[in-house]
mmCIF file of the N, C-alpha and C atoms, coordinates in Angstrom:
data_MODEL
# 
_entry.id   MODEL 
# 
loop_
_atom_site.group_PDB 
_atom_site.id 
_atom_site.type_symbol 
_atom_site.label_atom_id 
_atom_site.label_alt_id 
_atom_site.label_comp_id 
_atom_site.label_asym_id 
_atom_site.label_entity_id 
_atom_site.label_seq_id 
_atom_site.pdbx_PDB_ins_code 
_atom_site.Cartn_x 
_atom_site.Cartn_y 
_atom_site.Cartn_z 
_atom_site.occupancy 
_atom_site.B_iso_or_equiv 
_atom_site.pdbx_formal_charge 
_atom_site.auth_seq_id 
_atom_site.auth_comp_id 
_atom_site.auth_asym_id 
_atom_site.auth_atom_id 
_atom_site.pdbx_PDB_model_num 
ATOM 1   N N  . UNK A 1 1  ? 132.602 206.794 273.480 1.00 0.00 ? 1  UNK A N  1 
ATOM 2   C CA . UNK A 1 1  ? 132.862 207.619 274.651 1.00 0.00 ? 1  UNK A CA 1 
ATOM 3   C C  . UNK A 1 1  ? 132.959 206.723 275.881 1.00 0.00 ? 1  UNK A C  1 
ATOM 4   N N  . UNK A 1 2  ? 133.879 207.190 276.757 1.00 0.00 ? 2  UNK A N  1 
ATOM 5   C CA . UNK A 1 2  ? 133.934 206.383 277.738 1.00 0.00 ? 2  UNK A CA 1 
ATOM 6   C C  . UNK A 1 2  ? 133.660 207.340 279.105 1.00 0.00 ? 2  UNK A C  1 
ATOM 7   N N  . UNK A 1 3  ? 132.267 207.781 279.322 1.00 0.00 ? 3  UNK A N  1 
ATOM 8   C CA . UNK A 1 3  ? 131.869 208.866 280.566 1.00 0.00 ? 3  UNK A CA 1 
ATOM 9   C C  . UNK A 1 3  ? 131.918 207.770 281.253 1.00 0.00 ? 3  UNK A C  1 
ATOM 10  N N  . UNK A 1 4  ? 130.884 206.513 281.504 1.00 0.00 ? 4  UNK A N  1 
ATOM 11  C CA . UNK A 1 4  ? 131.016 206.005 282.822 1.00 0.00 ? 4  UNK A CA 1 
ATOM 12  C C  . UNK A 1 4  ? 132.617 205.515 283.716 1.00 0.00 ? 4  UNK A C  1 
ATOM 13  N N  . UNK A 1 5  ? 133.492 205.101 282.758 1.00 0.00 ? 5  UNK A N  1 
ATOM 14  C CA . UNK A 1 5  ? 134.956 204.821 283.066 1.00 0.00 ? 5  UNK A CA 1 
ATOM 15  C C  . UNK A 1 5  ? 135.447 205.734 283.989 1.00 0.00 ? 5  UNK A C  1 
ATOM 16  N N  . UNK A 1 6  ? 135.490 207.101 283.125 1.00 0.00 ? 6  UNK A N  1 
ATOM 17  C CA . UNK A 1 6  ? 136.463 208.335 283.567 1.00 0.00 ? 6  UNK A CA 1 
ATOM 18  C C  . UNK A 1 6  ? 135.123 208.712 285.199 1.00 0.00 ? 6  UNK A C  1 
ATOM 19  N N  . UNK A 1 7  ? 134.065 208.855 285.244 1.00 0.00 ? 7  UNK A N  1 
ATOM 20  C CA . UNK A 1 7  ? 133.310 209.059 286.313 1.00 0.00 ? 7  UNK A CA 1 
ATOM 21  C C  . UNK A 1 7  ? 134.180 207.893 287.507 1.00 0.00 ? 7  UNK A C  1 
ATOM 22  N N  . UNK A 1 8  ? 133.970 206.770 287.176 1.00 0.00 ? 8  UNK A N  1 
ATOM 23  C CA . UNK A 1 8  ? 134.328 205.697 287.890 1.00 0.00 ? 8  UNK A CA 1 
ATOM 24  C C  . UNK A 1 8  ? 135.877 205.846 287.883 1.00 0.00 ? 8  UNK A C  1 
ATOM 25  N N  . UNK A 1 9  ? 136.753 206.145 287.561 1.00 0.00 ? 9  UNK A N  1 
ATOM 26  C CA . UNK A 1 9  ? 138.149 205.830 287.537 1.00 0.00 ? 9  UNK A CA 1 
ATOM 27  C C  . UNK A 1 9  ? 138.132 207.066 288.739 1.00 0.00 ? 9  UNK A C  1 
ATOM 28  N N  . UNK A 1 10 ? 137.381 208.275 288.472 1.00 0.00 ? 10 UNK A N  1 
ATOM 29  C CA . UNK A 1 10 ? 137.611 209.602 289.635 1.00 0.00 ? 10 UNK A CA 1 
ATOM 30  C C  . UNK A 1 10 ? 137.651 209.352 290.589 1.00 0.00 ? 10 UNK A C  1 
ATOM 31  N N  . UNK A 1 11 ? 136.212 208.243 290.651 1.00 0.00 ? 11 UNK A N  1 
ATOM 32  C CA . UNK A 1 11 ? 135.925 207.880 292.651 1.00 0.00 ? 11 UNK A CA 1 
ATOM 33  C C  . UNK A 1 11 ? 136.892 206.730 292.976 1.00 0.00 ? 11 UNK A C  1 
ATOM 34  N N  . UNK A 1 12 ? 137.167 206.131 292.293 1.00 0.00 ? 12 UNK A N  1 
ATOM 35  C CA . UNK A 1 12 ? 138.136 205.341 292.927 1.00 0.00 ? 12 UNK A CA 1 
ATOM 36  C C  . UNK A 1 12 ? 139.502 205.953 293.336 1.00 0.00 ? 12 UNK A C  1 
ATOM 37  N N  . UNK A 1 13 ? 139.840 207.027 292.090 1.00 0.00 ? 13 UNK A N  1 
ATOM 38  C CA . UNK A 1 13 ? 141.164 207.743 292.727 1.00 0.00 ? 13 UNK A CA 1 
ATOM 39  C C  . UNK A 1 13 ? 140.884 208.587 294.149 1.00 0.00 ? 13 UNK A C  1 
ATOM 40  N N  . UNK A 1 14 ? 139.478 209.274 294.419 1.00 0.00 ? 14 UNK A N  1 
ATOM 41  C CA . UNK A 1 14 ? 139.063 209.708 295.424 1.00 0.00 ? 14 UNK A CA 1 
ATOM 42  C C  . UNK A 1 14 ? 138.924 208.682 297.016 1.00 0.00 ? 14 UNK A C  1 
ATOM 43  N N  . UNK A 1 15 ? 138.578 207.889 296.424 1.00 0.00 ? 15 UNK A N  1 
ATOM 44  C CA . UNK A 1 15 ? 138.210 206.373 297.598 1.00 0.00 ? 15 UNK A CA 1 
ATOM 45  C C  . UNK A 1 15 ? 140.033 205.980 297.971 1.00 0.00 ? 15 UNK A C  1 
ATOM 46  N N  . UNK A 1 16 ? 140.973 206.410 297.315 1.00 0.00 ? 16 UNK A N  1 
ATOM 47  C CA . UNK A 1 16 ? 141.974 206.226 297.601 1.00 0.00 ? 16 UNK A CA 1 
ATOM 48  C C  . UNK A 1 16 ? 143.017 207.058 298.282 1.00 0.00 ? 16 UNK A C  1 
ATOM 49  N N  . UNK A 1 17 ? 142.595 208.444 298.264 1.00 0.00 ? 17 UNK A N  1 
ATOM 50  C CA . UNK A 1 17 ? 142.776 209.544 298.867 1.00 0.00 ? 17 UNK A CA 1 
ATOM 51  C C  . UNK A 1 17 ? 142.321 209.536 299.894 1.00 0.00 ? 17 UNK A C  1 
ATOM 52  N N  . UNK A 1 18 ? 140.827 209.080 300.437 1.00 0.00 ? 18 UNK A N  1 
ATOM 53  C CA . UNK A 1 18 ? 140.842 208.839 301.417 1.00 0.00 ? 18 UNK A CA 1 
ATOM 54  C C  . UNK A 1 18 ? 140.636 207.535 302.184 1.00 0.00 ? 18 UNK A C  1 
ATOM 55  N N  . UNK A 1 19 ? 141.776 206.858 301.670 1.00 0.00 ? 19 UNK A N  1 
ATOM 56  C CA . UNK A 1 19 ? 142.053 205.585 302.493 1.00 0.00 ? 19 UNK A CA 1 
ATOM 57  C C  . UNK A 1 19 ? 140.905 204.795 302.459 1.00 0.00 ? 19 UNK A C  1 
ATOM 58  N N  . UNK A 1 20 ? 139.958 204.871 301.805 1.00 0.00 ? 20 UNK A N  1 
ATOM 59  C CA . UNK A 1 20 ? 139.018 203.485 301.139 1.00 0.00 ? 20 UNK A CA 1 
ATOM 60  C C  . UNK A 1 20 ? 139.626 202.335 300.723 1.00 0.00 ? 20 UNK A C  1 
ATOM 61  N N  . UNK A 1 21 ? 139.605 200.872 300.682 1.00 0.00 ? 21 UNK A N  1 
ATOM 62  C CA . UNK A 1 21 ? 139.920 200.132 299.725 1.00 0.00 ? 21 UNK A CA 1 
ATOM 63  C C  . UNK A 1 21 ? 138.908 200.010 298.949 1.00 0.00 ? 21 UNK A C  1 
ATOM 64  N N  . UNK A 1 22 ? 139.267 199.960 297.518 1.00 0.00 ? 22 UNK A N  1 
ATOM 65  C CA . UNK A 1 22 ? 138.296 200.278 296.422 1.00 0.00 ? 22 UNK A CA 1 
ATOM 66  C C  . UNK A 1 22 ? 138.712 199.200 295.677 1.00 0.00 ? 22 UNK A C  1 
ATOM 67  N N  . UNK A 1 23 ? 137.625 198.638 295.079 1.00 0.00 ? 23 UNK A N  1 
ATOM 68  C CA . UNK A 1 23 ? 137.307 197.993 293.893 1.00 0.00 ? 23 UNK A CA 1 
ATOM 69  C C  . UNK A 1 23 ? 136.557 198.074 292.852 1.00 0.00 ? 23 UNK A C  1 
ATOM 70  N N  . UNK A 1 24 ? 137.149 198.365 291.298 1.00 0.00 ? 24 UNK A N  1 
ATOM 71  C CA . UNK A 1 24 ? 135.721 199.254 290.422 1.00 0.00 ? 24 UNK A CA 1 
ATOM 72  C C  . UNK A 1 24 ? 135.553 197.602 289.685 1.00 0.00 ? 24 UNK A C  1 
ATOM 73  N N  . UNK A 1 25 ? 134.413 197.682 289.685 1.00 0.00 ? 25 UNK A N  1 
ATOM 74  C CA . UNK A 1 25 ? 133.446 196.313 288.709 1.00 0.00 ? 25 UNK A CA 1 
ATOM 75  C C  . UNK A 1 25 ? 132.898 196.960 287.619 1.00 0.00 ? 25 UNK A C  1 
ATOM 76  N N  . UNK A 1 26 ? 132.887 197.371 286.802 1.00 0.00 ? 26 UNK A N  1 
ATOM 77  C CA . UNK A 1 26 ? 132.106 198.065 285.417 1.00 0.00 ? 26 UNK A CA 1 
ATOM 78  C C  . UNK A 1 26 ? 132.482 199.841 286.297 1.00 0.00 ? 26 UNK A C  1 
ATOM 79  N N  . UNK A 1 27 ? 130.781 199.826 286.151 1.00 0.00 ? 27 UNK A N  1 
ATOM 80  C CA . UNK A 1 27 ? 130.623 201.193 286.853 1.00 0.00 ? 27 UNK A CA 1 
ATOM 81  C C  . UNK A 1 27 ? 129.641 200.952 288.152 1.00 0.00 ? 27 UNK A C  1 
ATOM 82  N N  . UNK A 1 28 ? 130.810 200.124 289.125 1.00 0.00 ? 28 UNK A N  1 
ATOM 83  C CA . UNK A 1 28 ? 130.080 200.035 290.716 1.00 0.00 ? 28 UNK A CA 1 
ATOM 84  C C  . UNK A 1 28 ? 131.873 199.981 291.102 1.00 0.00 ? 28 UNK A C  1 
ATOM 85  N N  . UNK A 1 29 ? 131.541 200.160 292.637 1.00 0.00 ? 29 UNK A N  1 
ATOM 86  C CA . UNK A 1 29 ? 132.549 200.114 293.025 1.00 0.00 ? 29 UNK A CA 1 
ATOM 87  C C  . UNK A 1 29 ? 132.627 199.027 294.272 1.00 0.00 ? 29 UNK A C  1 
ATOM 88  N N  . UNK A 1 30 ? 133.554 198.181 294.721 1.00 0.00 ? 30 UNK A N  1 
ATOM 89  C CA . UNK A 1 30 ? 133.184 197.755 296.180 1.00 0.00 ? 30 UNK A CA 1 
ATOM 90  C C  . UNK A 1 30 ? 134.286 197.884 297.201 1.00 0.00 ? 30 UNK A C  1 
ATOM 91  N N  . UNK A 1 31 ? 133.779 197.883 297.984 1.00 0.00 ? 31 UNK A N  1 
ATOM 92  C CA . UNK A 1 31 ? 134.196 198.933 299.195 1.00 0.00 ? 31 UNK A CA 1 
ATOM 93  C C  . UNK A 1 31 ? 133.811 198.427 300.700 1.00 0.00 ? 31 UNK A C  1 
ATOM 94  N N  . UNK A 1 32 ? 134.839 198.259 301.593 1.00 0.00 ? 32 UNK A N  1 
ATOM 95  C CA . UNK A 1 32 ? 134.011 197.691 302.723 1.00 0.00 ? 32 UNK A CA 1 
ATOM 96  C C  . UNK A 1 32 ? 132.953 198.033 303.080 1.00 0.00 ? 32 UNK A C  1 
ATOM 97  N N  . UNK A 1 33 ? 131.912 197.934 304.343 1.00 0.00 ? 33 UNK A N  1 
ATOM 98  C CA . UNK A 1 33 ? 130.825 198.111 304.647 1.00 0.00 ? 33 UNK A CA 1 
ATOM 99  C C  . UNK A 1 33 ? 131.078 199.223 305.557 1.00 0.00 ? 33 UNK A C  1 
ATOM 100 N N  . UNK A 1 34 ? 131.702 199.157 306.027 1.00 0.00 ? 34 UNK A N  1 
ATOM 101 C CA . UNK A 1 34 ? 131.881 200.588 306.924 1.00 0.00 ? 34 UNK A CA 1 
ATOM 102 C C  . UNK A 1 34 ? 132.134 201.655 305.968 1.00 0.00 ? 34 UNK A C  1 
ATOM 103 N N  . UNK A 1 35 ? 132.445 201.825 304.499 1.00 0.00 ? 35 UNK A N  1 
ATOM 104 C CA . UNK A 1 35 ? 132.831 203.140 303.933 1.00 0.00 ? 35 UNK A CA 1 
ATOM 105 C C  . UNK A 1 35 ? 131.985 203.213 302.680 1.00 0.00 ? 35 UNK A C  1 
ATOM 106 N N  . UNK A 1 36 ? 130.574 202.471 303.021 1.00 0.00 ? 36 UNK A N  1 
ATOM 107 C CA . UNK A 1 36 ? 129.933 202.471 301.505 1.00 0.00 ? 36 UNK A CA 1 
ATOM 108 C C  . UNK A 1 36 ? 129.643 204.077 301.673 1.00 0.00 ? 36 UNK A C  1 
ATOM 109 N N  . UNK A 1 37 ? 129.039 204.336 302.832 1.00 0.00 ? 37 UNK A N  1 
ATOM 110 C CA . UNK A 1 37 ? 128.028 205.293 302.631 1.00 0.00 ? 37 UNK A CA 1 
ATOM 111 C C  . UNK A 1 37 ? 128.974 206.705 301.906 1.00 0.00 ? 37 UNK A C  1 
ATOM 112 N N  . UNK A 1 38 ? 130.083 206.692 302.665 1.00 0.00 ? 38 UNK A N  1 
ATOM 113 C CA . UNK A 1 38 ? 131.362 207.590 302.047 1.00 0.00 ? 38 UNK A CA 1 
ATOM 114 C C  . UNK A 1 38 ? 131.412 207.734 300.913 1.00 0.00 ? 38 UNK A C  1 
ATOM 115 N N  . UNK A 1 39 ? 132.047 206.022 300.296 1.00 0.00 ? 39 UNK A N  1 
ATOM 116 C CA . UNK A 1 39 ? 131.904 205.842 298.424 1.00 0.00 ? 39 UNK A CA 1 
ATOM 117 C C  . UNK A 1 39 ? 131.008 206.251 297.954 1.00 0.00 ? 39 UNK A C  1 
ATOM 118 N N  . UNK A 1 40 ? 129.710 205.930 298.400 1.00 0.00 ? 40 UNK A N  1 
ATOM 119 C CA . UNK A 1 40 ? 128.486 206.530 297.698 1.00 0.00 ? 40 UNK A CA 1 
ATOM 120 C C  . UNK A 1 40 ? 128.759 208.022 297.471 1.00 0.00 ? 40 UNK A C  1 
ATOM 121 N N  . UNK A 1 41 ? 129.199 208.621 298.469 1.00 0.00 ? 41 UNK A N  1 
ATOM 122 C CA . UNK A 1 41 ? 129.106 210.311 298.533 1.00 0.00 ? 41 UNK A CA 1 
ATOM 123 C C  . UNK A 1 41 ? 130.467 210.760 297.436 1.00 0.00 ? 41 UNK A C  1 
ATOM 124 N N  . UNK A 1 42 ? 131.275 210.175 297.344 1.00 0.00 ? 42 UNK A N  1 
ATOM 125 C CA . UNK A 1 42 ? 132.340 210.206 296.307 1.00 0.00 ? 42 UNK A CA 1 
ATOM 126 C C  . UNK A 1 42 ? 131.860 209.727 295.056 1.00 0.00 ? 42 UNK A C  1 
ATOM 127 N N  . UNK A 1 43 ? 131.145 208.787 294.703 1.00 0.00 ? 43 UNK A N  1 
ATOM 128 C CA . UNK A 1 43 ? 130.535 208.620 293.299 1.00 0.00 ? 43 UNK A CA 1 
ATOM 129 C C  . UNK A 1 43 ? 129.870 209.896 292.990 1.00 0.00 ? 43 UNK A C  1 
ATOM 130 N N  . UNK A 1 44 ? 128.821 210.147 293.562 1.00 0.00 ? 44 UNK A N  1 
ATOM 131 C CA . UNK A 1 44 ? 128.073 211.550 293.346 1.00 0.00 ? 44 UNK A CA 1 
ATOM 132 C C  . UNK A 1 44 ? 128.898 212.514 293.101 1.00 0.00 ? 44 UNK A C  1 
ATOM 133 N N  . UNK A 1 45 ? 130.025 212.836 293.695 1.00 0.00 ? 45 UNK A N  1 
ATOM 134 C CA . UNK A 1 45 ? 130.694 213.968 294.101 1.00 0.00 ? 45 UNK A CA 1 
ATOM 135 C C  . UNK A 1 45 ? 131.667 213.999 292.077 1.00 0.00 ? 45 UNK A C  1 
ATOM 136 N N  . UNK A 1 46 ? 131.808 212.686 291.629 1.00 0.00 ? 46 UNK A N  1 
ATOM 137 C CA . UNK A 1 46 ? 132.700 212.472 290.858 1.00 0.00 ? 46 UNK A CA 1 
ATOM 138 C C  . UNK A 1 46 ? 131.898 212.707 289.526 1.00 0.00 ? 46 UNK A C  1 
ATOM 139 N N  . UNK A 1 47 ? 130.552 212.349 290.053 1.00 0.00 ? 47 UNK A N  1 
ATOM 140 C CA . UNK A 1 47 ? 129.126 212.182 288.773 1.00 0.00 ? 47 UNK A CA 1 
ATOM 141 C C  . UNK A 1 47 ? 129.218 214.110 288.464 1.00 0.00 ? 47 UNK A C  1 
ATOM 142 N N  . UNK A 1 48 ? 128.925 214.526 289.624 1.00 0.00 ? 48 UNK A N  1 
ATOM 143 C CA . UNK A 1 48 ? 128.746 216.073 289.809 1.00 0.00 ? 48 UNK A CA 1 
ATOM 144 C C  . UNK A 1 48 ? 130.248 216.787 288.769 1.00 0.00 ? 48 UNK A C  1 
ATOM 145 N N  . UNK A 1 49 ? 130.967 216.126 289.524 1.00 0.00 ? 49 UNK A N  1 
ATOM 146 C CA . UNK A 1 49 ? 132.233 216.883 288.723 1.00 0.00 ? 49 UNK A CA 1 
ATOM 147 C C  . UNK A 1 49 ? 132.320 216.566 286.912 1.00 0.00 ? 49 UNK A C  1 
ATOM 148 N N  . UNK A 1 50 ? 132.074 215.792 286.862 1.00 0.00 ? 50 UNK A N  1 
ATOM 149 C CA . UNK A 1 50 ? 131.439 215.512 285.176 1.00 0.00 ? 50 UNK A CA 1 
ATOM 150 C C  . UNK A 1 50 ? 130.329 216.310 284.378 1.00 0.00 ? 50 UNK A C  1 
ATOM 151 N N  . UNK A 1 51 ? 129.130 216.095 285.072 1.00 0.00 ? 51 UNK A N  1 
ATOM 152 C CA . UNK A 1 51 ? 127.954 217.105 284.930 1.00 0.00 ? 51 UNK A CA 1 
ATOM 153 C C  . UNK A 1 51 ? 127.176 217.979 285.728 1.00 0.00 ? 51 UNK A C  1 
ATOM 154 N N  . UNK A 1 52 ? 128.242 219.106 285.771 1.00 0.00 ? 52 UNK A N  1 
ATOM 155 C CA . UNK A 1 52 ? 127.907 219.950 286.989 1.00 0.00 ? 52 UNK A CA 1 
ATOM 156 C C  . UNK A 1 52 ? 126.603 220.721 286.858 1.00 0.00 ? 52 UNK A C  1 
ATOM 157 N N  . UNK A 1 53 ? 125.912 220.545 285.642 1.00 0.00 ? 53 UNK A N  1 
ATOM 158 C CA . UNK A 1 53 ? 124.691 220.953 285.444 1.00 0.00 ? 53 UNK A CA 1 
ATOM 159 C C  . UNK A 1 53 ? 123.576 220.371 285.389 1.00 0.00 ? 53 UNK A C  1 
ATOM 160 N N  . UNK A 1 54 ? 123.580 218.763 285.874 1.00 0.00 ? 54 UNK A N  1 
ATOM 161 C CA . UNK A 1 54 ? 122.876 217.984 286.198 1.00 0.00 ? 54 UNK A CA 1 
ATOM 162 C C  . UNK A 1 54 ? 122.343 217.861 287.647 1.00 0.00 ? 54 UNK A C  1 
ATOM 163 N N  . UNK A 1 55 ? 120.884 217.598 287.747 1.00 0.00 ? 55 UNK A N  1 
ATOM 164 C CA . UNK A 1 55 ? 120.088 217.704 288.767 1.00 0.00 ? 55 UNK A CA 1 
ATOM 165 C C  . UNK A 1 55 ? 120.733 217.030 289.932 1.00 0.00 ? 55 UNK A C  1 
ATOM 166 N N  . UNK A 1 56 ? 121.252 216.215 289.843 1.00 0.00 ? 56 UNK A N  1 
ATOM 167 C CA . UNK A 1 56 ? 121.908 215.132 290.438 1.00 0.00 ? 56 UNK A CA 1 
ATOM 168 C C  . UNK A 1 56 ? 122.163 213.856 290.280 1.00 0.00 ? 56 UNK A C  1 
ATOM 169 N N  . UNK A 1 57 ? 122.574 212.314 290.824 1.00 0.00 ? 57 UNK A N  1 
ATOM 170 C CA . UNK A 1 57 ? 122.691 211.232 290.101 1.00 0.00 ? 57 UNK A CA 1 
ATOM 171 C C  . UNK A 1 57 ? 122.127 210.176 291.509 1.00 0.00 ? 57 UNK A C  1 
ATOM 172 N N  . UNK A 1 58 ? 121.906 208.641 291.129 1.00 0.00 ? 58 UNK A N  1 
ATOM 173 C CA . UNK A 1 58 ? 121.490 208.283 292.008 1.00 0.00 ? 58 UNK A CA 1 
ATOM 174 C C  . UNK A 1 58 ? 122.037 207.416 292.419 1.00 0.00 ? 58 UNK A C  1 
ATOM 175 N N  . UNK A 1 59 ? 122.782 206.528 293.355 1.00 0.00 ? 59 UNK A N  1 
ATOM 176 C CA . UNK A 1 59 ? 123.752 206.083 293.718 1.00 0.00 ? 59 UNK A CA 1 
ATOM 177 C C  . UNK A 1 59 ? 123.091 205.037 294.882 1.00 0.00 ? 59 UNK A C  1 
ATOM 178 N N  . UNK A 1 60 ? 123.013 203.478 294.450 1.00 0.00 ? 60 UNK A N  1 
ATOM 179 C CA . UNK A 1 60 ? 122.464 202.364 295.518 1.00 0.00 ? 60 UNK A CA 1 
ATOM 180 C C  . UNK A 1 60 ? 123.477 201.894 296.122 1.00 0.00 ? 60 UNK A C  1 
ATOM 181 N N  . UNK A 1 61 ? 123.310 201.699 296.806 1.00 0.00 ? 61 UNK A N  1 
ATOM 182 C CA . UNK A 1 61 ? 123.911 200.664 298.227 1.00 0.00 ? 61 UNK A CA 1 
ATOM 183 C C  . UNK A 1 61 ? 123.376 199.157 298.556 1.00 0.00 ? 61 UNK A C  1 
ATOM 184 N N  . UNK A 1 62 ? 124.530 198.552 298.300 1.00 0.00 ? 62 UNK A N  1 
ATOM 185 C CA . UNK A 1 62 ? 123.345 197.051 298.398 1.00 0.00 ? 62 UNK A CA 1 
ATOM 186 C C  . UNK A 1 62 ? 124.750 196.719 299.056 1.00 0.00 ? 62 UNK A C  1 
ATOM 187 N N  . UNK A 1 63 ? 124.239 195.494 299.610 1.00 0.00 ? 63 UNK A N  1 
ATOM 188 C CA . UNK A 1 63 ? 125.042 194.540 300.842 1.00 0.00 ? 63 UNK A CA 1 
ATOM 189 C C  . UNK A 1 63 ? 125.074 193.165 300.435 1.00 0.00 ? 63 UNK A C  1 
ATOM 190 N N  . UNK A 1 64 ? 125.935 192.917 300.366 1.00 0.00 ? 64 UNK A N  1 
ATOM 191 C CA . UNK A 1 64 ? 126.218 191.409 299.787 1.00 0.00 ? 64 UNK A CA 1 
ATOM 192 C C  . UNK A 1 64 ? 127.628 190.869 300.260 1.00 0.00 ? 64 UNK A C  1 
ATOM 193 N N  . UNK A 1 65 ? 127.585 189.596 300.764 1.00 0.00 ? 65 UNK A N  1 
ATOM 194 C CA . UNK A 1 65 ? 128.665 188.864 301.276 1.00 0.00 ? 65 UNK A CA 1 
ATOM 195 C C  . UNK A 1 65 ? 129.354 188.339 300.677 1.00 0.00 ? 65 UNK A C  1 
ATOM 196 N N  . UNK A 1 66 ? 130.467 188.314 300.328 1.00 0.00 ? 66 UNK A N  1 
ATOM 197 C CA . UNK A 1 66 ? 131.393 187.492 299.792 1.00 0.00 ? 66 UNK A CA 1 
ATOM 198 C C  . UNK A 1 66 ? 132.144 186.618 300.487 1.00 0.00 ? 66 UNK A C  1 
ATOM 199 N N  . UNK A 1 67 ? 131.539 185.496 300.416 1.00 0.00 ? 67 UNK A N  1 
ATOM 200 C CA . UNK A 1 67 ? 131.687 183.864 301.619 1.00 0.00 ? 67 UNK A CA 1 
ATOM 201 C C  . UNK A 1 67 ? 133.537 184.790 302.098 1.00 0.00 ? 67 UNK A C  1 
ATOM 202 N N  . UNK A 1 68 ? 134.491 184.282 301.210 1.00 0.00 ? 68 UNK A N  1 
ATOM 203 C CA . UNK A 1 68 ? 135.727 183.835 301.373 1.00 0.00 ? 68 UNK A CA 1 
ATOM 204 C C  . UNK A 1 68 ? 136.134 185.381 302.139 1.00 0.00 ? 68 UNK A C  1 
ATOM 205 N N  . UNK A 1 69 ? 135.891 186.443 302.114 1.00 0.00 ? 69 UNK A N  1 
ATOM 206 C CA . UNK A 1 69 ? 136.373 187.826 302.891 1.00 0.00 ? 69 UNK A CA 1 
ATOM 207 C C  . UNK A 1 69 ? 136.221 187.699 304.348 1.00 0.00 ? 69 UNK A C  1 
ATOM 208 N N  . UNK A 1 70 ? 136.799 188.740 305.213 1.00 0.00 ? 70 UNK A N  1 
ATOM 209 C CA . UNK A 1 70 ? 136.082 188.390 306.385 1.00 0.00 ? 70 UNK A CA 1 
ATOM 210 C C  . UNK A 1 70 ? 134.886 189.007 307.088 1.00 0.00 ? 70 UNK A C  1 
ATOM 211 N N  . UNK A 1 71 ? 134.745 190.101 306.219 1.00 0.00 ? 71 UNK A N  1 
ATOM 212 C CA . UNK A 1 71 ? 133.648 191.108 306.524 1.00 0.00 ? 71 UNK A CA 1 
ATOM 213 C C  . UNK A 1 71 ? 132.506 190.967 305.197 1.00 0.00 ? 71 UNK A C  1 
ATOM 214 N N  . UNK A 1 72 ? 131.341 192.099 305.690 1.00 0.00 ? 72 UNK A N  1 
ATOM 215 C CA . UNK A 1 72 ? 130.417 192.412 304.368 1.00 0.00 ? 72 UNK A CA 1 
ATOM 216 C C  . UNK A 1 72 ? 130.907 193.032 303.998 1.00 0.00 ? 72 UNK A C  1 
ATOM 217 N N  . UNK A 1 73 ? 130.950 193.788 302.811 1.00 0.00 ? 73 UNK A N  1 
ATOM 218 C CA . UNK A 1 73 ? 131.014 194.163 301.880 1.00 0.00 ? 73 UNK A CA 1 
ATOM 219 C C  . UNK A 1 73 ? 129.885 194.567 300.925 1.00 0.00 ? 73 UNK A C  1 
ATOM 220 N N  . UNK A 1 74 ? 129.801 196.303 300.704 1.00 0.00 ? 74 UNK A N  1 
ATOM 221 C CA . UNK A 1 74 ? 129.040 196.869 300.199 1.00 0.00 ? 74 UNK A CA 1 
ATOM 222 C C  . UNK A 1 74 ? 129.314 196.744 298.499 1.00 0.00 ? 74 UNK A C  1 
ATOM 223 N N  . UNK A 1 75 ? 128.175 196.696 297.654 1.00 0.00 ? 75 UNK A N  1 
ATOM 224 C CA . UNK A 1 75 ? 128.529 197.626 295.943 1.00 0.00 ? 75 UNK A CA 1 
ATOM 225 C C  . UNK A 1 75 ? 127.850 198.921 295.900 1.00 0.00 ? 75 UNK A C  1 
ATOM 226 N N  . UNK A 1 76 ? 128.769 199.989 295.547 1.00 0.00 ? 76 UNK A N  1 
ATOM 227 C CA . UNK A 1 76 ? 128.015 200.989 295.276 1.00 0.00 ? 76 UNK A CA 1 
ATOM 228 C C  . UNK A 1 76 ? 128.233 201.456 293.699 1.00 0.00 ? 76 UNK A C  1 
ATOM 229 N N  . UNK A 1 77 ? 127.017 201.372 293.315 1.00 0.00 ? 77 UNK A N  1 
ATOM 230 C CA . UNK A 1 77 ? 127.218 201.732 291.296 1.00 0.00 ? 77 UNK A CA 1 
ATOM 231 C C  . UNK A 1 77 ? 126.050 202.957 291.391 1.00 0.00 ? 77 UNK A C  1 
ATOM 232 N N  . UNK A 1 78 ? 126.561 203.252 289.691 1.00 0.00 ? 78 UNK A N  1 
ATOM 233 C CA . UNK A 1 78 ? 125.836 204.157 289.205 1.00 0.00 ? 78 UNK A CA 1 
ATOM 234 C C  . UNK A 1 78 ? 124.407 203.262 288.292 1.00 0.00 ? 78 UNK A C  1 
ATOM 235 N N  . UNK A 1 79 ? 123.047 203.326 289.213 1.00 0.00 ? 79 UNK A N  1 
ATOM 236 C CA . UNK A 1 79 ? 122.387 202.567 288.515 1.00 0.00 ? 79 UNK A CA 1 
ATOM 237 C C  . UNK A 1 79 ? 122.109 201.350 287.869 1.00 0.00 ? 79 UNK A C  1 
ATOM 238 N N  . UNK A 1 80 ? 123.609 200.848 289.237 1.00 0.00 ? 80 UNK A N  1 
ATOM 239 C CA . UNK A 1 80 ? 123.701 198.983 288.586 1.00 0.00 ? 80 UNK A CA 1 
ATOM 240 C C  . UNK A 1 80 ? 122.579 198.469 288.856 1.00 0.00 ? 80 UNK A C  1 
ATOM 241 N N  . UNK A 1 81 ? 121.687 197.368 288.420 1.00 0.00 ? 81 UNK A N  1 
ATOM 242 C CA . UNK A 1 81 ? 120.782 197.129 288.989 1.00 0.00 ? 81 UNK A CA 1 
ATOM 243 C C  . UNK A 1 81 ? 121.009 195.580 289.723 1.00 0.00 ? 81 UNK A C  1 
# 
């Protein structure tokens, strides 16, 4: 089965709808720093649309630089650690 893919393939088509630049890494996504908090709310939103009978899902935000970009740059995953 491939749930985390199709979860992750949603928010990125969503992160693209609304003009996010998106990048999926497994099942995280990265996303400038100004639109993590957004992505985050679109992962959930995409988790929800999968298991709409689930309590909810939990979705981190971590900050990490990537020397060669010109900005930070957020990852937001499902439980990456």
């Amino acid at each position: 089965m491939r749930i985390d893919a199709d979860i992750t393939l949603c928010a990125v088509q969503r992160c693209q709808r609304s003009g996010i630049p998106v990048l999926p890494v497994h099942d995280s996504l990265i996303v400038p720093a100004a639109n993590a908090e957004h992505a985050a709310e679109i992962m959930c939103q995409a988790f929800a649309g999968r298991f709409p009978q689930a309590a909810g899902c939990e979705v981190r935000v971590k900050k990490n630089e990537i020397p060669h970009m010109k900005s930070d740059f957020h990852i937001t995953g499902e439980g990456d650690e």
